[in-house]
KOLMIMI-561983 format. One line per field, with one value per residue (C-alpha): residue number from 1; x, y, z; residue in one letter. Coordinates in nm, 2 decimals. Layout:
REM residues N
num	c(NUM, ...) $
c1	c(X, ...) $
c2	c(Y, ...) $
c3	c(Z, ...) $
residu	c(A, ...) $
REM end
This chain:
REM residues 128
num	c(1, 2, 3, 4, 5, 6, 7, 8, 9, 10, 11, 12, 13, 14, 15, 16, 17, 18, 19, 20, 21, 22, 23, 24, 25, 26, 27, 28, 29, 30, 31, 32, 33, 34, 35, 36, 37, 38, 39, 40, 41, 42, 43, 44, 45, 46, 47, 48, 49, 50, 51, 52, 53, 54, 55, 56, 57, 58, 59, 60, 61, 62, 63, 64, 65, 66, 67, 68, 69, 70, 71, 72, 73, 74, 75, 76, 77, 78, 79, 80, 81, 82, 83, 84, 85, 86, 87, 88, 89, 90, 91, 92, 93, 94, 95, 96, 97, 98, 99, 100, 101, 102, 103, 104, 105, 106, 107, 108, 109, 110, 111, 112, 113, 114, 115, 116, 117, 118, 119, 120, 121, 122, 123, 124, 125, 126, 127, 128) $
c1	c(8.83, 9.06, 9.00, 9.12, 8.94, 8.57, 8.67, 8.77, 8.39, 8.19, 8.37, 8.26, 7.96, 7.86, 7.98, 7.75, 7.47, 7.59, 7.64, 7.31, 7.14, 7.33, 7.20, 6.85, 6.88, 7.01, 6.67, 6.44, 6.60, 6.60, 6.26, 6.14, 6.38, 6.70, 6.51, 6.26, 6.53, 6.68, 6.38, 6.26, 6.61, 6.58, 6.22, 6.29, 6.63, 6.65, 6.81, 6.48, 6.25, 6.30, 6.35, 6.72, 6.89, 6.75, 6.42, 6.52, 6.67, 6.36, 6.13, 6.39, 6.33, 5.89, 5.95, 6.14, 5.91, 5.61, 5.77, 5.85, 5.51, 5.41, 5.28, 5.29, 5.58, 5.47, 5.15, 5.43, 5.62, 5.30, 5.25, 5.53, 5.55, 5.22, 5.35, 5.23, 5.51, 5.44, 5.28, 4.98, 4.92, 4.88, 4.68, 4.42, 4.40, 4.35, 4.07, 3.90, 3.90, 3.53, 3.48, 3.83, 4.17, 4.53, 4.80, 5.17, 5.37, 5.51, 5.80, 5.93, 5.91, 5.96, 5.54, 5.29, 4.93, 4.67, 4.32, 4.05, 3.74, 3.84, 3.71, 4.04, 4.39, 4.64, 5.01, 5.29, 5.60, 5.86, 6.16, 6.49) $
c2	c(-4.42, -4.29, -4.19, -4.58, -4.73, -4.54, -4.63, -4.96, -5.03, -4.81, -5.05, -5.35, -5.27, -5.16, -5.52, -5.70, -5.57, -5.60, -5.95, -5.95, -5.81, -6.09, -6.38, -6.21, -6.18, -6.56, -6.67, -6.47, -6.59, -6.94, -6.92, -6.79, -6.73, -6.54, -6.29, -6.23, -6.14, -5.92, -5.74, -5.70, -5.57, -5.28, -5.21, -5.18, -5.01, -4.75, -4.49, -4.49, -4.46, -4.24, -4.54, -4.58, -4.87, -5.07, -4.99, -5.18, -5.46, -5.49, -5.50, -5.76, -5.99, -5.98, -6.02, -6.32, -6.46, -6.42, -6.60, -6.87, -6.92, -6.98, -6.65, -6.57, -6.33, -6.07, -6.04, -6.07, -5.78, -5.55, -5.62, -5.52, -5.25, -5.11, -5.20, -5.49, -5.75, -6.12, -6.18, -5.86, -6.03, -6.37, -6.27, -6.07, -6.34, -6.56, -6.32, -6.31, -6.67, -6.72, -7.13, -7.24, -7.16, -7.10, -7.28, -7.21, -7.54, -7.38, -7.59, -7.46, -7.75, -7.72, -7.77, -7.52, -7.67, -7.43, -7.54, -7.28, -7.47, -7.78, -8.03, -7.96, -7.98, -7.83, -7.90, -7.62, -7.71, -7.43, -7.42, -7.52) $
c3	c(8.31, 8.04, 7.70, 7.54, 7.82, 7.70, 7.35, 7.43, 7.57, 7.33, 7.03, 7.25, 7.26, 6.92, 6.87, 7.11, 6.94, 6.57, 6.68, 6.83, 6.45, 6.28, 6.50, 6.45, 6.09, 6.09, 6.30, 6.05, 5.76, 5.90, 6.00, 5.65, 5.40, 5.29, 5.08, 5.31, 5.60, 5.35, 5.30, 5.63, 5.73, 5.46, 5.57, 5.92, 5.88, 6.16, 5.93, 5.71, 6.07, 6.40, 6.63, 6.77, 6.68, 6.99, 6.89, 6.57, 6.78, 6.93, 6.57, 6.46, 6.77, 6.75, 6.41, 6.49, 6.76, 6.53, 6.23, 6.45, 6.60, 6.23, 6.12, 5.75, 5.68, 5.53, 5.80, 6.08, 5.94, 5.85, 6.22, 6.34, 6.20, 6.31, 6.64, 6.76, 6.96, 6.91, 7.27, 7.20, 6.84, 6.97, 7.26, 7.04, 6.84, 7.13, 7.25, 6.86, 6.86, 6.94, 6.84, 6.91, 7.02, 6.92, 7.16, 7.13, 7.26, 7.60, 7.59, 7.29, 7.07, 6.73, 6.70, 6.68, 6.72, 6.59, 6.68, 6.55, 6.55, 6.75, 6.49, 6.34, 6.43, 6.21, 6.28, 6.18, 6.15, 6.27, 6.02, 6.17) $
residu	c(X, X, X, X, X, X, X, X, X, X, X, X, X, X, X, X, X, X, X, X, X, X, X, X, X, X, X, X, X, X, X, X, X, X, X, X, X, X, X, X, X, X, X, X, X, X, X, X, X, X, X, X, X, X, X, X, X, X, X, X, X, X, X, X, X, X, X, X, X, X, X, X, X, X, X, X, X, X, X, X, X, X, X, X, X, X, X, X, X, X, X, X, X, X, X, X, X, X, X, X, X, X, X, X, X, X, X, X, X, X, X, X, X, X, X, X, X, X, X, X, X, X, X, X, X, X, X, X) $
REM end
C-alpha cells in the first residue's frame, strides 16, 4: 500500500466516524432538544476527557439510547458520564424496582410503557 493509498483510507475513515458523530448528535437532539445536544457534545468532548474519540462515540450512543427510552436528559447524561451504558442503568433500575416494573417495548416502537407500581400505567412518548 502506498503512501496516497494509507492517506486515501485514513481520510475515509475519519469521515465514517464524523458522519457517525453527526447522525448521533441528530438522534440526541431529536430525542431532546438542540440545546441540550449542544451541551452534551461540549461536556463530553474528548479533548476536555482522556477517552479517545471512540470512547466518545460510544458516550454519544448510551446517551442516545437512554434519551430514547425516556430518561430525563440531564439524569441520562450525569449517567453517562459516571459510566453507566443504557442496558446497566435500566437493568438496575429493573432490579430496584421492588412493587413494579419498567418494560422497554422490544420491538422498538415509538412507546415506552413504564409500570412502577402496576396500578398505574404511564405512557412515554419517544420524540421523533
Amino acid at each position: 500500500m502506498g503512501i496516497r493509498e494509507a492517506a486515501a483510507k485514513v481520510g475515509e475513515e475519519s469521515r465514517r466516524k464524523l458522519d457517525y458523530e453527526r447522525e448521533l448528535i441528530n438522534g440526541i437532539a431529536g430525542a431532546s432538544s438542540l440545546g441540550f445536544a449542544g451541551r452534551a457534545v461540549s461536556e463530553l468532548d474528548p479533548k476536555k476527557h482522556l477517552y479517545s474519540f471512540y470512547g466518545y462515540l460510544s458516550l454519544l450512543q448510551a446517551l442516545e439510547k437512554m434519551l430514547l427510552r425516556g430518561i430525563n436528559p440531564d439524569d441520562a447524561l450525569d449517567i453517562v458520564q459516571d459510566g453507566f451504558d443504557a442496558e446497566g442503568y435500566m437493568g438496575a433500575l429493573e432490579a430496584d424496582a421492588q412493587t413494579g416494573e419498567i418494560r422497554v417495548n422490544q420491538d422498538k416502537s415509538e412507546e415506552i410503557r413504564v409500570n412502577q407500581d402496576k396500578s398505574e400505567e404511564i405512557k412515554i412518548r419517544v420524540p421523533d
